[in-house]
C-alpha positions as CSV (number, residue, x, y, z in Angstrom):
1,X,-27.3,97.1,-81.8
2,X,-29.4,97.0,-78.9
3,X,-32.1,95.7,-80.7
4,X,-30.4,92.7,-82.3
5,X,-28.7,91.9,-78.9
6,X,-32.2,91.3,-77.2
7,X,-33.4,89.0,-80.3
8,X,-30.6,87.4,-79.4
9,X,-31.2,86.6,-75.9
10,X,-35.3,86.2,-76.7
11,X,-33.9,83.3,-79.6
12,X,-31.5,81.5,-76.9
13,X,-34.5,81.3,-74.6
14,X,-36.9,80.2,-76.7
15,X,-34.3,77.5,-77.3
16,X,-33.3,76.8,-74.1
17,X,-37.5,76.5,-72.7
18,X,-37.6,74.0,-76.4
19,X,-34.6,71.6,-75.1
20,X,-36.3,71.9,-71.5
21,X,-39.9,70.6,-72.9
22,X,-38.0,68.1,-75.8
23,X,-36.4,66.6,-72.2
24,X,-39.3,66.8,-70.6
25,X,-42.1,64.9,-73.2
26,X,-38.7,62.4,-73.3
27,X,-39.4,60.7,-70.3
28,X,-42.5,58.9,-70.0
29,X,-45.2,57.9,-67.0
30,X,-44.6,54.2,-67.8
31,X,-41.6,52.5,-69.5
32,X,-41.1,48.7,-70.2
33,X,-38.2,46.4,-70.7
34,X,-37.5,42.8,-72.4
35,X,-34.7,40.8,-72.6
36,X,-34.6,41.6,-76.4
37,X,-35.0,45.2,-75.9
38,X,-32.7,47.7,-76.9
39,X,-31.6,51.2,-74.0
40,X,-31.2,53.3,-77.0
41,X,-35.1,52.7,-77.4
42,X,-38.0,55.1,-76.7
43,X,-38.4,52.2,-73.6
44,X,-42.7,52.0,-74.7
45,X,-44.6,48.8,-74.8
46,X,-43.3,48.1,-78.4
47,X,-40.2,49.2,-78.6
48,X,-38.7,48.6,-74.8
49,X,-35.5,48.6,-73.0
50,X,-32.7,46.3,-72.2
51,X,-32.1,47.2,-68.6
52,X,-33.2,48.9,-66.1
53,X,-31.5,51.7,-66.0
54,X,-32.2,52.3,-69.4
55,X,-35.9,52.4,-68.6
56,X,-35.2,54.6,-65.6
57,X,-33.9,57.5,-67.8
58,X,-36.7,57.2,-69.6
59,X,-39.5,57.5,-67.0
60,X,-40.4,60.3,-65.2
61,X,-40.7,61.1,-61.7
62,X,-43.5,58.7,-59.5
63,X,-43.6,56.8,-63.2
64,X,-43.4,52.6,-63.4
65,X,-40.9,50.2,-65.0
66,X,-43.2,47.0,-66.7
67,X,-41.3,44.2,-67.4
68,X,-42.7,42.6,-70.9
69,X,-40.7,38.8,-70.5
70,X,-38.4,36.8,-68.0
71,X,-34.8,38.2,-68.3
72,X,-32.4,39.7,-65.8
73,X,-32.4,43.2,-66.1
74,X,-29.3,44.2,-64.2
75,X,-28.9,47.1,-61.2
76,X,-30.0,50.2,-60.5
77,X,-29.4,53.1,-58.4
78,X,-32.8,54.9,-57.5
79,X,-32.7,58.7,-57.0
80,X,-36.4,59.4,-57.8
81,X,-40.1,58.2,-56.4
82,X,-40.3,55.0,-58.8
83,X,-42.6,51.5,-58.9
84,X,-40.7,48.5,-61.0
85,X,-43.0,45.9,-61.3
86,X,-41.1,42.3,-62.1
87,X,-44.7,41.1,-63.3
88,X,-46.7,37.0,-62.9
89,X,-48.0,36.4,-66.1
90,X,-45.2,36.4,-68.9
91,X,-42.8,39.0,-67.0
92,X,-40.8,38.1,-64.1
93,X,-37.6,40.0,-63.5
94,X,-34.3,39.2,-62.3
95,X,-31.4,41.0,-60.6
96,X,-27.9,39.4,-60.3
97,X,-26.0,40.5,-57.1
98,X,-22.4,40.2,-57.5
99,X,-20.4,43.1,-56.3
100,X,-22.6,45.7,-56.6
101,X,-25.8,46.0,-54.6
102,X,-28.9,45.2,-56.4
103,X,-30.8,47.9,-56.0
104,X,-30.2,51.3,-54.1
105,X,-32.8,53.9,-53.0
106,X,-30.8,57.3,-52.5
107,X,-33.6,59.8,-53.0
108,X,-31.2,62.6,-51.2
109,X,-31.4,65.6,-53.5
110,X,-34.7,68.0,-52.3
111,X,-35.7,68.5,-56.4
112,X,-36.5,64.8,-56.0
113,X,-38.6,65.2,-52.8
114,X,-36.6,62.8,-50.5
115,X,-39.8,63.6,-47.9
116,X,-42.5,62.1,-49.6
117,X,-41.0,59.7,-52.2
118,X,-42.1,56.2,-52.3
119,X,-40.2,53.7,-54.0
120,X,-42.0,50.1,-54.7
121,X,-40.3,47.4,-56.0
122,X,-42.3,44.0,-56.9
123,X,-42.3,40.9,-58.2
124,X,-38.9,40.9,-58.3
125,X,-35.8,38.5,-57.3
126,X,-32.5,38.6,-56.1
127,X,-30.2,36.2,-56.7
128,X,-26.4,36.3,-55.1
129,X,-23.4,34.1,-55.8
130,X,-22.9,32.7,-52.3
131,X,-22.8,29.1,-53.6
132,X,-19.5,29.8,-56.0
133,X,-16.9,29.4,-54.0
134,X,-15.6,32.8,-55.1
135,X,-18.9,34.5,-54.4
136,X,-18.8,38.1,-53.4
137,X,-18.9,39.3,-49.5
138,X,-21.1,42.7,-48.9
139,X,-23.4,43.3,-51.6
140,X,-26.7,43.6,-50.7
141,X,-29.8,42.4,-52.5
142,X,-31.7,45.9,-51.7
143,X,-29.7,48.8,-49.7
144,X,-32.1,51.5,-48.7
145,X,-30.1,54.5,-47.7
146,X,-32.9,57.6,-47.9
147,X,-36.5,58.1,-49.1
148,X,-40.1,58.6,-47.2
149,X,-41.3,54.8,-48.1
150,X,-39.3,52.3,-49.4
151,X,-42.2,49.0,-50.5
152,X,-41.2,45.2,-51.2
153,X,-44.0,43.4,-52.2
154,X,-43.8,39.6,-53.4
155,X,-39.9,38.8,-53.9
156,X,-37.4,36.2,-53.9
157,X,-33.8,36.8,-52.3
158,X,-31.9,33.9,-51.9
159,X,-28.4,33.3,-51.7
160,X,-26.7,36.2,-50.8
161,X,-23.4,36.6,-49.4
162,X,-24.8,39.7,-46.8
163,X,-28.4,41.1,-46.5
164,X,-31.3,40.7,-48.7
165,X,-32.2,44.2,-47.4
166,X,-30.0,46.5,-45.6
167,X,-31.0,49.7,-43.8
168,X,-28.8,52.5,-43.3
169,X,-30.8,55.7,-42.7
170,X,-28.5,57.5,-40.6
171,X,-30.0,60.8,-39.1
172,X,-33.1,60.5,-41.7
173,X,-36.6,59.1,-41.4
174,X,-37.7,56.1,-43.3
175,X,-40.6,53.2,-43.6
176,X,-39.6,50.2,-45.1
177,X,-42.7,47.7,-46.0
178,X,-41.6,44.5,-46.7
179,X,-44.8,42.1,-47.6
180,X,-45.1,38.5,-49.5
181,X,-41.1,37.7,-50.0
182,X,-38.9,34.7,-49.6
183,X,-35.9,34.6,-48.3
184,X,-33.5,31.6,-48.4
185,X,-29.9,31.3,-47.9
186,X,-28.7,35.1,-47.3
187,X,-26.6,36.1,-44.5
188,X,-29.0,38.5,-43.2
189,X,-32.6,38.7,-43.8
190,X,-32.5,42.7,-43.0
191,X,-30.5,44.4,-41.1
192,X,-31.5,48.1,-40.0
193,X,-30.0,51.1,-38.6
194,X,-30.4,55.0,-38.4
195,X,-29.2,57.5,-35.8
196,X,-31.5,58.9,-32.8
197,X,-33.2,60.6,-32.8
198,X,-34.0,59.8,-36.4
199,X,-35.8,56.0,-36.6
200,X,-36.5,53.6,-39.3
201,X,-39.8,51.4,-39.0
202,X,-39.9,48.3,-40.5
203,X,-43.7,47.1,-41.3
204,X,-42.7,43.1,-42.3
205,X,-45.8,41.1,-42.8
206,X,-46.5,37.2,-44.6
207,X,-42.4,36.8,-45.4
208,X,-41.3,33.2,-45.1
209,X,-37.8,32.9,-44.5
210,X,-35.7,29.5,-44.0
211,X,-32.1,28.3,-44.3
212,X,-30.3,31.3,-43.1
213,X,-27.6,33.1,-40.6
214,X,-29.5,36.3,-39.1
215,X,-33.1,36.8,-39.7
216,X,-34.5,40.7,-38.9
217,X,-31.9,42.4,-37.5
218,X,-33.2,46.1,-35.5
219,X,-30.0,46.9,-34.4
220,X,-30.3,50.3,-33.6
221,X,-32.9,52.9,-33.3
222,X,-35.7,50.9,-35.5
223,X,-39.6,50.0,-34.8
224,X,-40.3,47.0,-36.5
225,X,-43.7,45.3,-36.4
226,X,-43.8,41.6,-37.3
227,X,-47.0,39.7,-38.5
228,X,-47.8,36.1,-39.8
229,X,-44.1,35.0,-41.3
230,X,-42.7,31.4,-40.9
231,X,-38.6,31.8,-39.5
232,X,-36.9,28.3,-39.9
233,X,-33.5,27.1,-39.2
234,X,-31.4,30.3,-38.6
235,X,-28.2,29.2,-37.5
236,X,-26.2,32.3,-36.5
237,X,-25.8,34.0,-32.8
238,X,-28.1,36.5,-33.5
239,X,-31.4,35.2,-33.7
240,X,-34.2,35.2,-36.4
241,X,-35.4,38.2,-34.8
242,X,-32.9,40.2,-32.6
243,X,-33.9,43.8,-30.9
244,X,-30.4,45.9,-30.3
245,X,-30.0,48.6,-27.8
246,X,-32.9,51.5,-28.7
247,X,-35.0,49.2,-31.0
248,X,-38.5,47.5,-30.7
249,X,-40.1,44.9,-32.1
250,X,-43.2,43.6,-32.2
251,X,-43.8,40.0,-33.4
252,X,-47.7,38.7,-33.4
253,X,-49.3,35.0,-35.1
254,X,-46.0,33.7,-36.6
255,X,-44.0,30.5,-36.3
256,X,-40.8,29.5,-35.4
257,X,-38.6,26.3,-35.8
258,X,-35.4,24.7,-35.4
259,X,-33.8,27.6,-34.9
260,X,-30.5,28.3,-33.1
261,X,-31.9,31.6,-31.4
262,X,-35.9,32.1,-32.7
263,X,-36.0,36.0,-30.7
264,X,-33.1,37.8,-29.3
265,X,-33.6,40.6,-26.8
266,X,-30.1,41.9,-27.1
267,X,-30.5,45.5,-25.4
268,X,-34.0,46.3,-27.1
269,X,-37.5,45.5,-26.4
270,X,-39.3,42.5,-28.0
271,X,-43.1,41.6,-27.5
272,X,-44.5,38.4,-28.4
273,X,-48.0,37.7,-29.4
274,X,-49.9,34.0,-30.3
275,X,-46.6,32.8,-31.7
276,X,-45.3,29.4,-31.8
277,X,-41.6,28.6,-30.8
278,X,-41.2,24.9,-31.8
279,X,-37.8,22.7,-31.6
280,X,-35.8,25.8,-31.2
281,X,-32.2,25.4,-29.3
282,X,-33.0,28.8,-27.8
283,X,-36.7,30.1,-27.8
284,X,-36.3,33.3,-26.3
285,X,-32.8,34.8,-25.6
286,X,-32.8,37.4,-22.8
287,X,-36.3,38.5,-21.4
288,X,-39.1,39.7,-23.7
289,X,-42.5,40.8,-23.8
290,X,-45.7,38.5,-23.4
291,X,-49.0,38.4,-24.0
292,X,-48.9,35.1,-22.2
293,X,-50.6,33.3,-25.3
294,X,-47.3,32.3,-27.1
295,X,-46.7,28.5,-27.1
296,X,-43.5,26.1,-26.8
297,X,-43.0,23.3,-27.1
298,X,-39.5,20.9,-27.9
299,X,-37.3,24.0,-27.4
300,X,-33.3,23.0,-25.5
301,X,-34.3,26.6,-23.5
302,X,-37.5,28.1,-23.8
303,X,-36.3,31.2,-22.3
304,X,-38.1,34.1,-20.0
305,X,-40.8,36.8,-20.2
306,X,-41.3,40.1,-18.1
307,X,-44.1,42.5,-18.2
308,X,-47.0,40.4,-19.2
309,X,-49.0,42.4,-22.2
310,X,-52.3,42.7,-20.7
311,X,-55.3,41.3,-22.8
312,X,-58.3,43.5,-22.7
């Protein structure tokens, strides 16, 4: 009896290590979609997805997501280190924002390495329904909640009804690279938070942004760092850049114009340098930082600077 109760136990785990490796070999380095693809597909190059999430139970850990053909490919919840890549040649991928966010990066669970996962997302865009007249309030284009890096690279968010990124680390650690994107027509551009002493830093660089209410938003405890973008004709209170109580940021060689506040030193720091402030109603609300090298010129109110940034 003995005997045949141990065969027993070596059969169930020889097919419980079987179902492990079947699950395993399952989920590939690199999965693709089309907008004729199929999610009970294998998700390869010749058979692909429909959807994103389809091809994101079928990739593995640090995999990519390829997209094949123009389509919109719906959202996602991330939960794992991940690149999608929208593709510029025949791909180019497209996420509809309507009451859900379009994507989320929640890498909280420690069998998913929330420490050291980096999520890129590129060539991608966002589009929001803040033109119907019914269009939804709150969803975000991207909402980055936890994850070591967090990397947009050369998308398009344009009319959304609140952020095209939001950042809401709370008590966690995260780097956000945003690099290459347009954003038109969203309520925010991003709008960041965590907790002290935890911090989110925001590395935004080349972004052109134009035709909306809030631009980068630090609000609390964040460390952004701004180079070469173009802000044009923000029209809300809060500036195209705006530095809240515990946040810095740092804005060198970009431009801005006709904006109703261009940089908003509303309990942070801010330090300018070689920008341009050009037909602004409000250059420079509150004091910031100078390098003395910025230039204005057709502003209502240029503004003031303190502590002159010493060039060496």
């Amino acid at each position: 009896m003995n005997k045949f109760r141990f065969t027993i136990k070596l059969l169930a785990i020889a097919m419980f290590t079987f179902a492990c490796a079947s699950l395993a070999q399952a989920q590939a380095t690199r999965t693709w979609v089309s907008g004729t693809g199929d999610d009970d597909n294998p998700c390869s190059r010749t058979a692909p997805c429909k959807s994103f999430v389809g091809a994101y139970n079928n990739t593995a850990e640090g995999g990519e997501i390829s997209v094949l053909d123009p389509g919109g490919y719906g959202t996602l919840m991330i939960t794992k280190a991940i690149t999608i890549d929208g593709g510029t040649g025949s791909g180019w991928a497209s996420v509809l924002v309507g009451v859900m966010n379009g994507i989320t990066v929640n890498i909280s669970t420690n069998g998913n390495h929330p420490n050291d996962a980096i999520v890129i997302l590129r060539n991608l865009s966002f589009n929001g329904n803040s033109q119907n007249p019914t269009g939804f309030a709150g969803a975000n284009g991207i909402t980055y909640l936890r994850g070591a890096q967090l990397k947009v690279e050369n998308c398009y968010f344009q009319n959304l009804s609140s952020n095209g990124i939001r950042v809401n680390l709370g008590t966690t650690i995260g780097n956000l690279t945003v690099k290459d994107c347009v954003f038109t027509n969203v309520n925010s551009v991003i709008t960041s938070d965590a907790t002290a002493p935890a911090f989110s830093n925001i590395h935004f660089e080349h972004n052109r942004m134009v035709g909306s209410t809030t631009g980068l938003n630090a609000n609390s405890s964040t460390f952004a760092n701004v180079r070469d973008s173009y802000f044009g004709s923000f029209t809300g209170p809060d500036g195209a850049v705006r530095a809240g109580a515990g946040s810095q940021v740092n804005v060198v060689n970009s431009t801005f114009v006709n904006n109703n506040v261009a940089a908003n030193v509303a309990g942070g720091t801010i330090r300018l340098s070689n920008n341009e402030f050009f037909s602004n109603a409000i250059a420079i609300a509150g004091a910031a930082e100078s390098a003395n090298n910025n230039k204005f010129r057709g502003n209502s109110a240029d503004g003031s600077v303190i502590n002159l940034i010493g060039i060496q």
